[in-house]
N, C-alpha and C positions, 0 to 999 in steps of 0.2 A: 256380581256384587258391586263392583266398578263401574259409575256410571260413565269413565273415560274412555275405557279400552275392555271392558267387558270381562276381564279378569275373575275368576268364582265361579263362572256362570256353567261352568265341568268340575268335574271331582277334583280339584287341587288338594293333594297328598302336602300336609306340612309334620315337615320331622326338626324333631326340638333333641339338637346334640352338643356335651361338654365334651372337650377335647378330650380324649382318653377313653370316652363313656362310648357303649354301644345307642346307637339312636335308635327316637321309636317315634312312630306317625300317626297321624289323625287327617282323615281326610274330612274337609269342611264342606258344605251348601252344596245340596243337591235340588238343581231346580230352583225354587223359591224358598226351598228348608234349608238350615241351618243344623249340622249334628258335628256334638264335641265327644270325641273317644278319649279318654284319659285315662293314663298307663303312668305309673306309681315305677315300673321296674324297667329294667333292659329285659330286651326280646326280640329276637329274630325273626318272629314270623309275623305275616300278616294276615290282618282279617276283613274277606270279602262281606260288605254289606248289601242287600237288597232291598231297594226299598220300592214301593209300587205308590205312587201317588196320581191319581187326577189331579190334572193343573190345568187352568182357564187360562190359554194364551190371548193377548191382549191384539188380536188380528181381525179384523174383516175382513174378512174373504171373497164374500161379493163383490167388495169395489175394490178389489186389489191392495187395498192400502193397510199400514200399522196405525193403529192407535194407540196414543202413549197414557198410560195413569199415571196420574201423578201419586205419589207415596212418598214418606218420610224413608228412603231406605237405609240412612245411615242413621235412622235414632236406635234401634241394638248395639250399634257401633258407640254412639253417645254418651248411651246409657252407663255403657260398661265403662269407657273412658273417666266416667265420674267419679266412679266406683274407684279403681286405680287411682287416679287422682286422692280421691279420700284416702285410701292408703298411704300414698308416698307424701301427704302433708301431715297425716298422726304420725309419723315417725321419724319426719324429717329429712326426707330423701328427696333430694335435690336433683331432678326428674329434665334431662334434656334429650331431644330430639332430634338428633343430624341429619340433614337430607339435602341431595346435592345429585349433579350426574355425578355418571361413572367416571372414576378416576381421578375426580377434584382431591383428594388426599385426605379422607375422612379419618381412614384406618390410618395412616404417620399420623396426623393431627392427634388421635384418641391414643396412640403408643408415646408418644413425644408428652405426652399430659399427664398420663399415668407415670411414664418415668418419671418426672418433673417434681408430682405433687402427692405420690403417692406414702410418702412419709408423713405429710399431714393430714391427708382425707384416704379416706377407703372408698375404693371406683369399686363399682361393679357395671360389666357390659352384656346388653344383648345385641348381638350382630345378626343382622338380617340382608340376606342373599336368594337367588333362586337355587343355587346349589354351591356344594361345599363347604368346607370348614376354614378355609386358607386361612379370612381374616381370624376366625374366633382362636386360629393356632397363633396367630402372631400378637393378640392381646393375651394370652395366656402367658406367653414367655417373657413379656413385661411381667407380669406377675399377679395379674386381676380375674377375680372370678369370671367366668366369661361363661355365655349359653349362644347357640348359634340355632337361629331360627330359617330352616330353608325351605324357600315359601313354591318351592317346582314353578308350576305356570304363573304364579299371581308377581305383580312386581311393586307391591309395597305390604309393611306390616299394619296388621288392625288392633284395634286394641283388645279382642279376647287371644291371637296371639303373645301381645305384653304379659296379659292377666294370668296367665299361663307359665311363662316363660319367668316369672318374673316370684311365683310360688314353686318353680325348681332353684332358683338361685340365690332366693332369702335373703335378700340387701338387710343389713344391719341400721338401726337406726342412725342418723345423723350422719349420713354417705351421699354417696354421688352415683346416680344410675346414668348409664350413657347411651342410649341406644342409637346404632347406626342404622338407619333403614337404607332400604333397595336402592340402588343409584337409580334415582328419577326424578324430573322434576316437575310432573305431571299429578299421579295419585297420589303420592303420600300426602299432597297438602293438604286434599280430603279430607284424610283421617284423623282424627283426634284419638292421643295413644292414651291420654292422662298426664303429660308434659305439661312440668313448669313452663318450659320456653322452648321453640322453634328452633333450630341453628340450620339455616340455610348456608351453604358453601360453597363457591365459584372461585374457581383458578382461574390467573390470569392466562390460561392458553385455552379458554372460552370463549366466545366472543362479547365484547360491554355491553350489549345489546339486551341479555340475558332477561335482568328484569320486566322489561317491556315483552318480552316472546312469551318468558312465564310467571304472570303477574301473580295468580292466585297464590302459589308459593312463595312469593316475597311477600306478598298482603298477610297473609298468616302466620308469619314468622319474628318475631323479635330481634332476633340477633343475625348478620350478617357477618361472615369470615372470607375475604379476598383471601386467598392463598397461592401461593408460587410466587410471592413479588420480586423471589430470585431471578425470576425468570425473564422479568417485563423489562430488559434491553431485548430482548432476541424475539419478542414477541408483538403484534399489532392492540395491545388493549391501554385505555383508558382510565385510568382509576378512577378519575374525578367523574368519568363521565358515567361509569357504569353506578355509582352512589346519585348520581342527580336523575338518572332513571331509576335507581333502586326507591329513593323519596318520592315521586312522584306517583308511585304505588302505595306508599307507607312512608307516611310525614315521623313514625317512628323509631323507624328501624336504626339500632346499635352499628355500625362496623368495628373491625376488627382487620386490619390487613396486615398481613404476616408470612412467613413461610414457614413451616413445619419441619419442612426435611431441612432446615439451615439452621431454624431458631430464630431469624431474625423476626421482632414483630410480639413476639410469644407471650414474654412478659405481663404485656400488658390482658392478652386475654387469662391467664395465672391468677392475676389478682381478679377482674370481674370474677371469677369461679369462685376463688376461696370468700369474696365478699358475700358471695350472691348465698352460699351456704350457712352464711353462718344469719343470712338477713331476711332468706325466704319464712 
């Protein structure tokens, strides 16, 4: 399904679990089909599908060579995205998309927020992983509804993933949805989930370089958050520098530089949030 890294393109098994809860799976796109199984209950067991399709591979075989067709592949993906989107704008759910590599501090950043502001808004999150619950355990014990979406082979969420994940966890009207996707900063920019707004994230113990290596995902993104600024005596990064490459991709992009695990910075993303809520 991914036209970066080929991701989809095998039975990727995706299992949608709340902490506490027994998971249950659905395996997605076999081939060039797309099949949604959907399970209302906990259950243990699994179910082998078979499916027999002719498929036209896009090869010539006489001259050795592939041929490529071009196709919309991500208008299903679109589509649905809209869909969601019309959702989370009738009810007033304030719909953001974290996407970063691994280890830029997604999970502190969405615990430190939820602590913070969870007396005046109601978060709900969906956490997205190739495996485990780690993060959806440690937004749980802040105290916020939480669904954990683990995606096995694939390394970003799509939007019938959200659609999904998002009618087991019933955000209340006039809330805040958080969704943290795959640390990557390659596919997810692809995808359109139904998101108000983008949040692209870079610790300073990344290189400044960042936006220029992966443009698409700053081009597509709204908001930028530097984080670990604790950090940047002990480390080689640029602030100034990495915002004048991060603008030369997008003359729009927000910042936000701060740390998470310290506080310091915070504030001022606190207020963007409660503003952005009450103004979308």
């Amino acid at each position: 399904m991914c036209d970066t890294c080929g991701c989809g393109e095998h039975e990727d098994k995706i299992t949608y679990q709340r902490p506490g809860q027994t998971s249950h799976s659905h395996t997605h796109t076999h081939g060039n089909h797309e099949h949604t199984h959907e399970h209302n209950h906990d259950h243990d067991h699994e179910h082998d599908h078979n499916h027999n399709h002719d498929h036209t591979h896009p090869h010539d075989h006489d001259h050795g060579k592939t041929i490529q067709i071009e196709t919309d592949v991500m208008q299903k993906n679109n589509l649905l995205a809209e869909r969601n989107r019309g959702f989370f704008e009738a009810r007033n759910i304030l719909t953001l998309n974290l996407v970063s590599s691994p280890g830029s501090g997604k999970t502190t950043l969405l615990e430190k927020t939820i602590q913070q502001l969870k007396d005046e808004i109601n978060f709900y999150v969906i956490e997205g992983d190739q495996q485990t619950l780690r993060d959806a355990e440690r937004i749980n014990a802040v105290g916020a509804p939480v669904i954990q979406v683990n995606t096995g082979n694939g390394c970003h969420l799509d939007a019938s993933m959200i659609n999904h994940a998002v009618k087991e966890l019933n955000p209340a009207a006039n809330s805040v949805l958080l969704i943290e996707n795959v640390g990557n900063l390659v596919c997810p920019s692809l995808f359109d989930l139904g998101e108000a707004h983008k949040v692209v994230i870079i610790s300073v113990t990344e290189g400044d370089d960042k936006p220029l290596k992966y443009p698409t995902m700053f081009r597509n993104s709204d908001i930028c958050i530097i984080n670990k600024i604790d950090l940047l005596p002990y480390v080689d990064f640029d602030v100034q520098v990495c915002k004048e490459y991060a603008l030369q991709v997008n003359r729009r992009l927000q910042f936000f530089e701060l740390s998470a695990s310290k506080g310091e910075g915070t504030e001022a993303w606190f207020k963007w949030l409660k503003e952005r809520l009450h103004s979308e």
